[in-house]
C-alpha positions as CSV (number, residue, x, y, z in Angstrom):
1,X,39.4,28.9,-107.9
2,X,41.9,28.5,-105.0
3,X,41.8,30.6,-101.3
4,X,44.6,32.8,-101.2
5,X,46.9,31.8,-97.7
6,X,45.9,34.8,-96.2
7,X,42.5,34.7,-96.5
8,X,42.7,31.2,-94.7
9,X,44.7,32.7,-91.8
10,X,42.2,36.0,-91.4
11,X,39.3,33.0,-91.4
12,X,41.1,30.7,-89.4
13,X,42.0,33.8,-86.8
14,X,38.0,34.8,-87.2
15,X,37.3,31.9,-86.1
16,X,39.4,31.6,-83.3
17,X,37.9,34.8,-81.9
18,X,34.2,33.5,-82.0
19,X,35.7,30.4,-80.1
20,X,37.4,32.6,-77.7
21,X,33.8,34.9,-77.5
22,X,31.7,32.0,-77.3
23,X,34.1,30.8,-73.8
24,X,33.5,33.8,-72.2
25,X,29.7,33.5,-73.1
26,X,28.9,30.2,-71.8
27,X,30.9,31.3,-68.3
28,X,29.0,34.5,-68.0
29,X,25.6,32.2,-68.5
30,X,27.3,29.6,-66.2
31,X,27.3,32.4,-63.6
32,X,23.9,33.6,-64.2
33,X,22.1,29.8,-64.0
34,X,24.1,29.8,-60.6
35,X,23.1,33.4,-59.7
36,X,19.1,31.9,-60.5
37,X,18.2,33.5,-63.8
38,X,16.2,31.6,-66.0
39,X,18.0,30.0,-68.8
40,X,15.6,31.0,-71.3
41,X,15.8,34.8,-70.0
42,X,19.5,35.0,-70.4
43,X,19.1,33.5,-73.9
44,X,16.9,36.3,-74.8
45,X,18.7,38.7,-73.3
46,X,21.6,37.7,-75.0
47,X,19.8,37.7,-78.2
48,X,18.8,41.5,-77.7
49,X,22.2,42.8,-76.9
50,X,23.6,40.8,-79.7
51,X,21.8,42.5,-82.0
52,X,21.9,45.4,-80.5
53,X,26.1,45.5,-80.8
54,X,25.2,44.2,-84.5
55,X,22.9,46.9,-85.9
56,X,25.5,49.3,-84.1
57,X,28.6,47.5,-86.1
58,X,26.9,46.6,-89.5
59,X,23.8,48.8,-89.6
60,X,20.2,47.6,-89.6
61,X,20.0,46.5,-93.1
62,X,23.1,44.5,-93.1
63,X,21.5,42.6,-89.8
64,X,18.0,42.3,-91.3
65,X,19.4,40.1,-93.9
66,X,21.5,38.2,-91.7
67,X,18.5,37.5,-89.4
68,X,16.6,36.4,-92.5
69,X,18.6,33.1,-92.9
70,X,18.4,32.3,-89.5
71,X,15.0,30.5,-89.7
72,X,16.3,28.3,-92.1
73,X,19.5,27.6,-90.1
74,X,17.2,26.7,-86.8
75,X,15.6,24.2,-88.9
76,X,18.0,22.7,-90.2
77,X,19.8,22.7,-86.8
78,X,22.6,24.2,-86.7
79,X,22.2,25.3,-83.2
80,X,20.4,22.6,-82.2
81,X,22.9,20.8,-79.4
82,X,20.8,17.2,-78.8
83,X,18.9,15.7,-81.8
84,X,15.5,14.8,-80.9
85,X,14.4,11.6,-81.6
């Protein structure tokens, strides 16, 4: 089965916008490291109002399943930035 053109571009675009996002995140934690907030409270905050604008957008049991994959993805480390050896 073959990916219709415009599904590619509507991906390609979604993708682009988490890019785009994901800038402005790391500037606004940038700015909070220099401002002297812990690293690991931003994080968490950032967590919280994530899925707080989630459950608003998608509804709570779209977002529960979501968040039920994520262990797996941790482990498996897909956010994981520096293997440890």
């Amino acid at each position: 089965m073959t990916t219709k053109p415009t599904a590619l571009v509507s991906e390609f675009h979604a993708a682009e916008e988490r890019r785009e996002a994901l800038g402005y995140f790391t500037e606004a934690f940038a700015e909070a490291l220099l401002a002297g907030v812990e690293s690991g409270c931003f994080a968490r905050a950032a967590l919280d109002a994530a899925f707080h604008e989630l459950v608003g957008i998608h509804g709570e049991e779209e977002v529960a399943l979501f968040a039920e994959r994520l262990p797996e993805r941790i482990r498996h480390g897909e956010f994981t930035v520096t293997r440890k050896h």
